[in-house]
C-alpha atoms as an extended CHARMM CRD file, in Angstrom:
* protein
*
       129  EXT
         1         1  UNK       CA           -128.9490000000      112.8090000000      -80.3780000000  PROA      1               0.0000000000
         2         2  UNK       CA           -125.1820000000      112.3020000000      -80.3330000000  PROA      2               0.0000000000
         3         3  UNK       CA           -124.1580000000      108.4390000000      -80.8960000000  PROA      3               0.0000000000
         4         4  UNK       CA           -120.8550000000      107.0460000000      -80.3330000000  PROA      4               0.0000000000
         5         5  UNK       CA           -119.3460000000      104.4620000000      -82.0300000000  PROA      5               0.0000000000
         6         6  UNK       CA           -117.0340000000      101.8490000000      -81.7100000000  PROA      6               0.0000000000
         7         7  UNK       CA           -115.5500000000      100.6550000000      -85.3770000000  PROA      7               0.0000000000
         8         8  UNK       CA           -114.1110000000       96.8270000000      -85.7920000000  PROA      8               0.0000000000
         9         9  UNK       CA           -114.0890000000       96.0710000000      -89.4850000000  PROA      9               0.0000000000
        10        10  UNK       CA           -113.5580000000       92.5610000000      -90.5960000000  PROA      10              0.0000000000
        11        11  UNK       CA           -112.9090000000       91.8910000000      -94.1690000000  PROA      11              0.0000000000
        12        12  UNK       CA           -114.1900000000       88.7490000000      -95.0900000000  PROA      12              0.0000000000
        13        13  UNK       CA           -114.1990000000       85.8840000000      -92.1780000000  PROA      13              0.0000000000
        14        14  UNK       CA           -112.6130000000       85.9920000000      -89.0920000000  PROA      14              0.0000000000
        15        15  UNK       CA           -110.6690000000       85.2780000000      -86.5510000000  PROA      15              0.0000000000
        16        16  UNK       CA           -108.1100000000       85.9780000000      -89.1860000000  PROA      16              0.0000000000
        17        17  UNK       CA           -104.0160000000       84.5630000000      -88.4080000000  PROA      17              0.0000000000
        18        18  UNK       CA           -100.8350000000       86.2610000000      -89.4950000000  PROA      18              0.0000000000
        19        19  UNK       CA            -98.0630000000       83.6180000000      -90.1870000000  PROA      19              0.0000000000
        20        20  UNK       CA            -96.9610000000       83.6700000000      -86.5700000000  PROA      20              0.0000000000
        21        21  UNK       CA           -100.3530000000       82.2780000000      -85.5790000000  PROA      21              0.0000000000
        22        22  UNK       CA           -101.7990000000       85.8320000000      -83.9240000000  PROA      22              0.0000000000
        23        23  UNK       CA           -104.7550000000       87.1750000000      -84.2950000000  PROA      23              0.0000000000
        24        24  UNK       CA           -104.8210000000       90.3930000000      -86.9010000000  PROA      24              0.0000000000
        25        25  UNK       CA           -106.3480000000       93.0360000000      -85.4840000000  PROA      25              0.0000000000
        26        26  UNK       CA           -109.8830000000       93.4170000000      -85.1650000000  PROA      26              0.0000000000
        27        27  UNK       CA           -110.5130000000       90.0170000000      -85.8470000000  PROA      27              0.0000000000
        28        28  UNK       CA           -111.1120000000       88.5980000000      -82.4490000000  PROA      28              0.0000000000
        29        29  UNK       CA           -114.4950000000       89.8260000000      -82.3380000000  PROA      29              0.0000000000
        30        30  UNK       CA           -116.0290000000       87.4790000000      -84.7020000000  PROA      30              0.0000000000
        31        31  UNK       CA           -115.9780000000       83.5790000000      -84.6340000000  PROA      31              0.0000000000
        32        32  UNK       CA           -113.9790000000       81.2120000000      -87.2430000000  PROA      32              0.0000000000
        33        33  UNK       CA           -116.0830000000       81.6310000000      -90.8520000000  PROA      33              0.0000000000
        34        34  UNK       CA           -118.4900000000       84.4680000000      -89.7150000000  PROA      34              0.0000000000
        35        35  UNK       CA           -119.0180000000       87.3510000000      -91.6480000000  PROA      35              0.0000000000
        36        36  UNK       CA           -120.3320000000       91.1940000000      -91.1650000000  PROA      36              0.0000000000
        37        37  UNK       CA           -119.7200000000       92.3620000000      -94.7790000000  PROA      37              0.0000000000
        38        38  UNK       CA           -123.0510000000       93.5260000000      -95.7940000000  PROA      38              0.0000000000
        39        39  UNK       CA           -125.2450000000       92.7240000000      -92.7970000000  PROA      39              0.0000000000
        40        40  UNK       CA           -126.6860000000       94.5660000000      -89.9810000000  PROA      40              0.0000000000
        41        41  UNK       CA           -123.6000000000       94.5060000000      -88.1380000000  PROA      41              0.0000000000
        42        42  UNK       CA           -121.3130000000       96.0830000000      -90.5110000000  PROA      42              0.0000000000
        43        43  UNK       CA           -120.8560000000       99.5070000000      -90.5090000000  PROA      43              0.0000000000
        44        44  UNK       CA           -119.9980000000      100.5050000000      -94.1300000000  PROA      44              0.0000000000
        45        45  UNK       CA           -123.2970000000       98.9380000000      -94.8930000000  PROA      45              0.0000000000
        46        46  UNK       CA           -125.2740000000      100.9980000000      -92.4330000000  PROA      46              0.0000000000
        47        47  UNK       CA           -123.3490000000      104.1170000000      -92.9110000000  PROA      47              0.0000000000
        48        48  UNK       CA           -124.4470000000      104.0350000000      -96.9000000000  PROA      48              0.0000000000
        49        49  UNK       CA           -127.7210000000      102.2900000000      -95.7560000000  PROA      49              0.0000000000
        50        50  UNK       CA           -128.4840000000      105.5710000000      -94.0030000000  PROA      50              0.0000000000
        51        51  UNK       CA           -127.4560000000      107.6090000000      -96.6590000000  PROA      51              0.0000000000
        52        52  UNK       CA           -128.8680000000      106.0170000000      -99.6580000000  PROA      52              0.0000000000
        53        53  UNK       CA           -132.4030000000      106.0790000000      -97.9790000000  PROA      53              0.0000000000
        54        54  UNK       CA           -132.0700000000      109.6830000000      -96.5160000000  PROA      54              0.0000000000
        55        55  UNK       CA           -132.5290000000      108.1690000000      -92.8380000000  PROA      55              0.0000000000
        56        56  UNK       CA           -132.1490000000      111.0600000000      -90.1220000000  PROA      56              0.0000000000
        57        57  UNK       CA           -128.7600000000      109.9420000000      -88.0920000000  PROA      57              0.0000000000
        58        58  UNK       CA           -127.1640000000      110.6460000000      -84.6700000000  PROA      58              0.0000000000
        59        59  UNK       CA           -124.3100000000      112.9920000000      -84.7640000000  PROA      59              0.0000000000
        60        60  UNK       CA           -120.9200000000      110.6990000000      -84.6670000000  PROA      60              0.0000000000
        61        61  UNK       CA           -117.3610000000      111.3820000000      -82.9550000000  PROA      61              0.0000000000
        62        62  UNK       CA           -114.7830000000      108.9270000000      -83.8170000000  PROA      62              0.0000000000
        63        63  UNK       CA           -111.3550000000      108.7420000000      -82.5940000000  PROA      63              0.0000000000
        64        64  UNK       CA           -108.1830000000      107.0040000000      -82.4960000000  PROA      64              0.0000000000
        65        65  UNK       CA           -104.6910000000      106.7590000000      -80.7120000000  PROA      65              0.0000000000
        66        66  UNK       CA           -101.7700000000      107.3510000000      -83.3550000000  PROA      66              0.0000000000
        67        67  UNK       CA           -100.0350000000      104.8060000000      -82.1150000000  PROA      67              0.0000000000
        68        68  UNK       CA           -103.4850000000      102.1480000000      -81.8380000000  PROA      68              0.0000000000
        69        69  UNK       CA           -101.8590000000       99.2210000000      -84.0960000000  PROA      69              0.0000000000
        70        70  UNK       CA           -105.0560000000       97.8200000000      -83.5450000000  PROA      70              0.0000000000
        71        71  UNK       CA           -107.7390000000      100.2850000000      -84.9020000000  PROA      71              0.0000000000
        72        72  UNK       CA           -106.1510000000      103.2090000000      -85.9790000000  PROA      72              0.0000000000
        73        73  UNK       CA           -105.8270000000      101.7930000000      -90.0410000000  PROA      73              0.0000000000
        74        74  UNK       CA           -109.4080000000      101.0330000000      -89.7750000000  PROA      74              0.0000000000
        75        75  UNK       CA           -110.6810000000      103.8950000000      -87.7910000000  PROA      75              0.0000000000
        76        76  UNK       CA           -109.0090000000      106.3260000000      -90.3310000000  PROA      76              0.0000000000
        77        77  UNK       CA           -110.5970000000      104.5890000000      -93.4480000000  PROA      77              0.0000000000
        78        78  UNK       CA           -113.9450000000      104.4310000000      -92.1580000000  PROA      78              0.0000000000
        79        79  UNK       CA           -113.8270000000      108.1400000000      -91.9080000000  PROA      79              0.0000000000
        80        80  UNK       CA           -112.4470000000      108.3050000000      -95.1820000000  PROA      80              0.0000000000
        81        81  UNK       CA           -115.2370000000      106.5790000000      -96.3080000000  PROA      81              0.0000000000
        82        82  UNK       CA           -117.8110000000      108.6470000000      -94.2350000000  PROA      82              0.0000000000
        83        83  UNK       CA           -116.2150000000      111.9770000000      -95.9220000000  PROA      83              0.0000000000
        84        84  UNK       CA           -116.6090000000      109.7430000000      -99.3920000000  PROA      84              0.0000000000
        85        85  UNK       CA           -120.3250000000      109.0360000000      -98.8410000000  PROA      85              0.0000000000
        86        86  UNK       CA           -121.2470000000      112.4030000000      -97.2240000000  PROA      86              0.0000000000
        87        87  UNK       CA           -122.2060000000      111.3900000000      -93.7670000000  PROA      87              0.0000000000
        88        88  UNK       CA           -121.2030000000      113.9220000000      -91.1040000000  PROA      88              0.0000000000
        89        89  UNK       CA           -118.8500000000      112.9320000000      -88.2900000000  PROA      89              0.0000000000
        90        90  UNK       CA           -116.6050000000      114.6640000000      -85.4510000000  PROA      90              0.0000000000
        91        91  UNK       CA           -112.9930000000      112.7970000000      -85.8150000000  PROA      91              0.0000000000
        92        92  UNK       CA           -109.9620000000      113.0820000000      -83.6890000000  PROA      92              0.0000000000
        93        93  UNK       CA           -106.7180000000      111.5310000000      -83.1390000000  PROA      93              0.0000000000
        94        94  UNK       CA           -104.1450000000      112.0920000000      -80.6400000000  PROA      94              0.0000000000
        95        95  UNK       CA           -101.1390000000      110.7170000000      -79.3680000000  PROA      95              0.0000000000
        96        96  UNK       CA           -102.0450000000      106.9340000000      -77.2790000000  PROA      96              0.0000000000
        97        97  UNK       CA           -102.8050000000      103.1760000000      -78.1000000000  PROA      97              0.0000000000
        98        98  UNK       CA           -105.7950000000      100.8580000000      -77.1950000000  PROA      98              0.0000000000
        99        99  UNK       CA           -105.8440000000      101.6470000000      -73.3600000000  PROA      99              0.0000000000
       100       100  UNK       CA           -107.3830000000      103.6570000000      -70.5060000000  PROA      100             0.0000000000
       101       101  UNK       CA           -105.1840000000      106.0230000000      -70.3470000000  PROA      101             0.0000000000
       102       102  UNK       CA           -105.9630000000      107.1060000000      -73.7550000000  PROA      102             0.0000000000
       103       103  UNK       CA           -109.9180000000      106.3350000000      -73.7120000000  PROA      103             0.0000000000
       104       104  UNK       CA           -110.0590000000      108.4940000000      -70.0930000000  PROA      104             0.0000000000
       105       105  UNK       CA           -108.2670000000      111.2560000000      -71.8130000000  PROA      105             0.0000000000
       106       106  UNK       CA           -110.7690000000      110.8330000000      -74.8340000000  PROA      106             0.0000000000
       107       107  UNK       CA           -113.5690000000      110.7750000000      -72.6970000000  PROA      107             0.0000000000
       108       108  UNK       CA           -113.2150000000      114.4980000000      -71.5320000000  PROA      108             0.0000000000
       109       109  UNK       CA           -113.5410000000      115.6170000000      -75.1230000000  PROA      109             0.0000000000
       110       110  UNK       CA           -116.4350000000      113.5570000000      -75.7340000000  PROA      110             0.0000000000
       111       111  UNK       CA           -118.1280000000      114.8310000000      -72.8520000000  PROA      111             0.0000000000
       112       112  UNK       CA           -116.9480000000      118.3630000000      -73.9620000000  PROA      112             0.0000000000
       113       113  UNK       CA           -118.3210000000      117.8830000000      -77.5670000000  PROA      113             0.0000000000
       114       114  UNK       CA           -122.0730000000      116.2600000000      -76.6520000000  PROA      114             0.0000000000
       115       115  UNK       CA           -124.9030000000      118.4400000000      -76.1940000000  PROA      115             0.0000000000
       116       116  UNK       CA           -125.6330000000      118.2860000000      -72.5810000000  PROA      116             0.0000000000
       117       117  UNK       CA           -128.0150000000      119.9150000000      -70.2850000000  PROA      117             0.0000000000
       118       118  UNK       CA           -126.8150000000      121.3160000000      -67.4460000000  PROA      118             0.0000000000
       119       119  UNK       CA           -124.0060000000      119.0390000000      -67.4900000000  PROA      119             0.0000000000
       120       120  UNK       CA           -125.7760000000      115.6360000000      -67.7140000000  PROA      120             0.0000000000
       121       121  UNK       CA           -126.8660000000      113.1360000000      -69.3010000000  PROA      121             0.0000000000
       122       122  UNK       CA           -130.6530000000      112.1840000000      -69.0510000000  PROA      122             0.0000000000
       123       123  UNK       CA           -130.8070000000      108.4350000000      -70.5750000000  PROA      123             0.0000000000
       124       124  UNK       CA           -133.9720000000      106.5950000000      -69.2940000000  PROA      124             0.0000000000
       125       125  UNK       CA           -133.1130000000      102.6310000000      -68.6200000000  PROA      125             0.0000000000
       126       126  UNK       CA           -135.5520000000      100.1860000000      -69.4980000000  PROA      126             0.0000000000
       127       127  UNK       CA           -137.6290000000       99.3340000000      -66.3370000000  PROA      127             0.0000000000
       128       128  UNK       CA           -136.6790000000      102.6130000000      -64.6120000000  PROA      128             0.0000000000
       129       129  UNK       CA           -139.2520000000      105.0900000000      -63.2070000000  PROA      129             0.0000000000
């Protein structure tokens, strides 16, 4: 089944500060001194995880606004890093930043590219009938 994905990469600890005192981006997702480099959380690690042990994996779509100042640099070189590895994934970029605009536009496409049925989704929730 299709998974999607949403990429934050941290290098080393975070929240990390420019020298105006702002957050960088992607940063304000993890508290002052913790790390995701090389745990379950990080997803360079899983990505080769999956690879290096042959695991069966979900089908992937990432995407990006070109003008995203907050994920596009990321977003791009974890797809780099996909191609690098092997690891199939659907990419796409367009023209948009980090809003709802662009995610409603994106959402379409998504919705164009899974496999549906009949044009739904069946997802049972836990404690449904």
């Amino acid at each position: 089944p299709p998974f999607l994905f949403s990429l934050r990469r941290v290098e080393g600890t975070g929240p990390e500060l420019t020298e105006a005192g702002q957050q960088t981006p992607g940063s304000a997702a993890y508290a002052p001194r913790e790390t995701l480099n090389g745990t379950a959380e990080d997803p360079y690690w899983q990505a080769k995880n999956i690879m290096d042990r042959k695991i069966e994996y979900p089908e992937l779509y990432l995407c990006c606004g070109t003008e995203d100042e907050l994920c596009l640099a990321g977003t791009r070189q974890f797809h780099s890093y996909l191609e690098q590895i092997g690891m199939h994934s659907t990419y796409h970029e367009q023209a948009g930043v980090h809003d709802w605009e662009f995610w409603n536009d994106e959402l379409k496409r998504i919705l164009a590219w899974l496999p549906l049925q009949n044009g739904l989704v069946h997802a049972e929730m836990p404690g449904s009938v």
